[in-house]
Structure formats: C-alpha cells, structure tokens
C-alpha positions as CSV (number, residue, x, y, z in Angstrom):
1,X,-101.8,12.9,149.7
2,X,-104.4,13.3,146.9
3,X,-103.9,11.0,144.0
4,X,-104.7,12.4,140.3
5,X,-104.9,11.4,136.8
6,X,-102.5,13.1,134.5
7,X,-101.9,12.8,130.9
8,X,-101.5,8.3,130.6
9,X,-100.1,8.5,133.8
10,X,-100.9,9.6,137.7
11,X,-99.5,11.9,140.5
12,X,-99.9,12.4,143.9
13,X,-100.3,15.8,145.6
14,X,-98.4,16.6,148.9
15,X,-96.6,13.2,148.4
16,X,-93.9,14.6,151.0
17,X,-94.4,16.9,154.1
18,X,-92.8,20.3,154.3
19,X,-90.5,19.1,156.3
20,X,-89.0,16.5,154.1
21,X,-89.1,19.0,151.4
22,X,-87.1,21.4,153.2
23,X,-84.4,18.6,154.5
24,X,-84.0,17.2,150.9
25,X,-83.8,20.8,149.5
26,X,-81.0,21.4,151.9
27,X,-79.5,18.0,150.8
28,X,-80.1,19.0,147.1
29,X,-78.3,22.3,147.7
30,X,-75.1,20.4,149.4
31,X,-74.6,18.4,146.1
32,X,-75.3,21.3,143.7
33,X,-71.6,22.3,143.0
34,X,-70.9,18.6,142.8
35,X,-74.0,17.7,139.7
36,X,-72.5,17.7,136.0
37,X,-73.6,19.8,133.4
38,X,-76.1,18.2,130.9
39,X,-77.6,21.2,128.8
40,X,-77.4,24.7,128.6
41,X,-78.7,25.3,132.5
42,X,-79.6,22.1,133.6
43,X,-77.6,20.1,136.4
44,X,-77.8,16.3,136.9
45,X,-76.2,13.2,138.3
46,X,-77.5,9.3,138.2
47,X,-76.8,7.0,140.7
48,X,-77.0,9.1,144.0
49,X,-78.0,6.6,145.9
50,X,-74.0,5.2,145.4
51,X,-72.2,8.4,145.4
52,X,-73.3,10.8,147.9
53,X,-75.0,9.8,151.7
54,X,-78.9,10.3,151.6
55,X,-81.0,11.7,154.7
56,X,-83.6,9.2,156.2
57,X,-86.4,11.3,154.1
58,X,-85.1,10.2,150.9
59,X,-84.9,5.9,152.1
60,X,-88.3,6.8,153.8
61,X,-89.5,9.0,150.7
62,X,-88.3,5.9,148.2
63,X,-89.9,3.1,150.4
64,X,-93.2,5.1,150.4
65,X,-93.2,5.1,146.4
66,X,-92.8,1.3,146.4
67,X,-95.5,0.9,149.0
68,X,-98.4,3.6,147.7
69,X,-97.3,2.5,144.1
70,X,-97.7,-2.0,145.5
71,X,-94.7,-2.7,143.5
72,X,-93.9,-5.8,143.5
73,X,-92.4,-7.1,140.4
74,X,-89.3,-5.2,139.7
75,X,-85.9,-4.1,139.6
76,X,-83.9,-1.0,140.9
77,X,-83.1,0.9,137.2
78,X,-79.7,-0.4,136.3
79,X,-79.2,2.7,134.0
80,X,-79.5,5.7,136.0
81,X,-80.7,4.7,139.2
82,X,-82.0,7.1,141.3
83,X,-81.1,10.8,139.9
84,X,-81.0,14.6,141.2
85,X,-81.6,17.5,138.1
86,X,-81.8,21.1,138.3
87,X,-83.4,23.2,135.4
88,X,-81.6,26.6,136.3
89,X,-82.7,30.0,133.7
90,X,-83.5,28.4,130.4
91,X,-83.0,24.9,131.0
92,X,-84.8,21.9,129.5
93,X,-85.1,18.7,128.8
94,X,-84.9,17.2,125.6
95,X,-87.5,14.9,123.8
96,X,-86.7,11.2,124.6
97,X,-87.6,8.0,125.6
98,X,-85.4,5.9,127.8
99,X,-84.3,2.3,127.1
100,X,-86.4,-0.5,129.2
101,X,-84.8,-4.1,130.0
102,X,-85.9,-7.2,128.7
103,X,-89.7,-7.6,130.0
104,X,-89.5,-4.6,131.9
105,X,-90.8,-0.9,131.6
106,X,-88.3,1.9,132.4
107,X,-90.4,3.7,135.1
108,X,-89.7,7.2,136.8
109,X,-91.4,8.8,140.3
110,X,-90.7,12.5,139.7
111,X,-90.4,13.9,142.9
112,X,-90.8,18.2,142.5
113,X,-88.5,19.6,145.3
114,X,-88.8,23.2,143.9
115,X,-91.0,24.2,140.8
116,X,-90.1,27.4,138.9
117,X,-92.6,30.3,139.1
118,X,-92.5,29.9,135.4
119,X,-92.1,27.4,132.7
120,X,-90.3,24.0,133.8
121,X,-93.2,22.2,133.2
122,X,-93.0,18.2,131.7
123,X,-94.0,17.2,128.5
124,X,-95.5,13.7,128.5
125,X,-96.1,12.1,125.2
126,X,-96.5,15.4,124.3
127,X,-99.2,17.0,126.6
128,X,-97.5,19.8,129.0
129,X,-98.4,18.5,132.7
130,X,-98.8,21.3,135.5
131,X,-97.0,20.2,138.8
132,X,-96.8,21.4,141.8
133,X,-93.9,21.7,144.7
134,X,-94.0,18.5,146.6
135,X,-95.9,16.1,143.7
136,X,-95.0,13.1,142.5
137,X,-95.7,11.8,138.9
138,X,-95.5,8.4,137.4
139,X,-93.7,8.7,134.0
140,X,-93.4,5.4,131.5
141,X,-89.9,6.3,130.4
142,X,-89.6,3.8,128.4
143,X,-92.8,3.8,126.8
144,X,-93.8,8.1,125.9
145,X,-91.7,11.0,124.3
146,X,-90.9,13.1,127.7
147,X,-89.2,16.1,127.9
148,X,-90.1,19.4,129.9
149,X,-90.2,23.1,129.5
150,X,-87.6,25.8,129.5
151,X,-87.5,27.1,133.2
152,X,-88.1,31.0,133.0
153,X,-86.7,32.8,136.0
154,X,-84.1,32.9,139.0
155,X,-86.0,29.8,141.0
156,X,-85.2,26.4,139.5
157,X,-86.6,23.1,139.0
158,X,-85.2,20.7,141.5
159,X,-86.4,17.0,140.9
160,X,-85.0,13.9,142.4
161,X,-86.3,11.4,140.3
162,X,-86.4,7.4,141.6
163,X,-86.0,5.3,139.1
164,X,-87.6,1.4,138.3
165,X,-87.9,-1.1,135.5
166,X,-91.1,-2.5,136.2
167,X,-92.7,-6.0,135.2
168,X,-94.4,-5.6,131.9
169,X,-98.0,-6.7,131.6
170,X,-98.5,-10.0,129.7
C-alpha cells in the first residue's frame, strides 16, 4: 500500500489484496440484480451494511480504513452509510456535494473494485483523478463539487464506497 496525494485529498494504492478484490467482486455481482437504478446506467444502494450480509473482507476492509486513516473523532454516515454503485455503458455521476452534520464533515473512502478501460474517472472539485483497480481515495463530500466521468465500454465501475462524518477541525 503506497499512499499518494491527489487533487485536496489522498489515495492509497493496492489498499486491498487480489484476493479481497476478487471476494468482494463476487459479492458485488450477488447484489447486482438487487441495486436500484439512479441514472441512465448507473446502479446503487445505501446502507449495505443493514440490508445484505457482508464477507469478512469488507468488516476487515472498513476497520483497515479507520485504522490507516487514525479516525478517531466520528460517526458512521447517518445518510447513506456504507454504499455499492456500478457505472455500467455511459453512466455518471452527477456534480454534487453531500450534506455534512452539525460539526462534522461528510467523508467518503472510495474503494475501486473494477475500473472501466475507459472513462469512469472522478471529478474532484473539478480536477479529473486517475484511479486504479484496488485504490482507495479520500473524498470531502461535504466540502468539494464531486462527480465522475461517463464510463465508456462493456467493463464497469464498481465502487463500494464507506462512508463517515468526521470531526471538523476547530
């Protein structure tokens, strides 16, 4: 795990081994049929961690984030939770910021399951961010415009994306 600047934010390289990438794609493809359409080819549902039944990897995937990231001061996103997308053919996410609680910032760890072999990309307070299978990024929801690229061809972006309000800095 190499950790990199990107954008006002970080990532980390090879945050998950091949083999957890290949157990939470399988769980990722089990829950497909079941995610709610939220766009013109995109696929999504919040709060997995209360509606479906995670493998170890993803508890062991989400305590790592909390330990590599030291957080100490926060709470479990109320809002969405912990969410699965996929960005099929031409699917994108919209410009937005989300909505942080009272002394808290709304705080994503993008984790890339798959990565199209084009477009997909996220847009971070509007600088495009290359990412790579197996990455996580750190995105201030609640603070930058983020949105991502339309995917371009048959192999989707698949993102499970763990989701924090963290103590704001005073």
């Amino acid at each position: 795990m190499t950790k990199i600047d990107i954008s006002k934010s970080w990532a980390y390289t090879e945050f998950i081994t091949a083999k957890e990438q290949n157990v939470l794609l399988q769980f990722a493809d089990s829950v497909r049929n079941l995610l709610k359409a939220n766009g013109p080819g995109r696929y999504f549902q919040d709060h997995i961690e209360q509606k479906y039944s995670l493998p170890q990897e993803y508890k062991d995937v989400k305590q790592r984030i909390i330990d590599t990231e030291k957080l100490k001061d926060f709470i479990f996103d109320p809002q969405f939770g912990d969410f699965i997308s996929f960005n099929e053919m031409s699917g994108a996410i919209h410009e937005h910021k989300d909505n942080n609680e009272m002394g808290f910032i709304h705080t994503r760890y993008n984790l890339l399951l798959s990565v199209p072999d084009s477009g997909g990309n996220p847009i971070y307070d509007g600088e495009v961010i290359n990412v790579e299978e197996r990455m996580l990024w750190r995105c201030e929801a609640g603070l930058y415009n983020h949105a991502s690229l339309p995917v371009i061809g048959s192999k989707p972006r698949i993102n499970i994306s763990f989701g924090f309000q963290v103590k704001e800095n005073i």
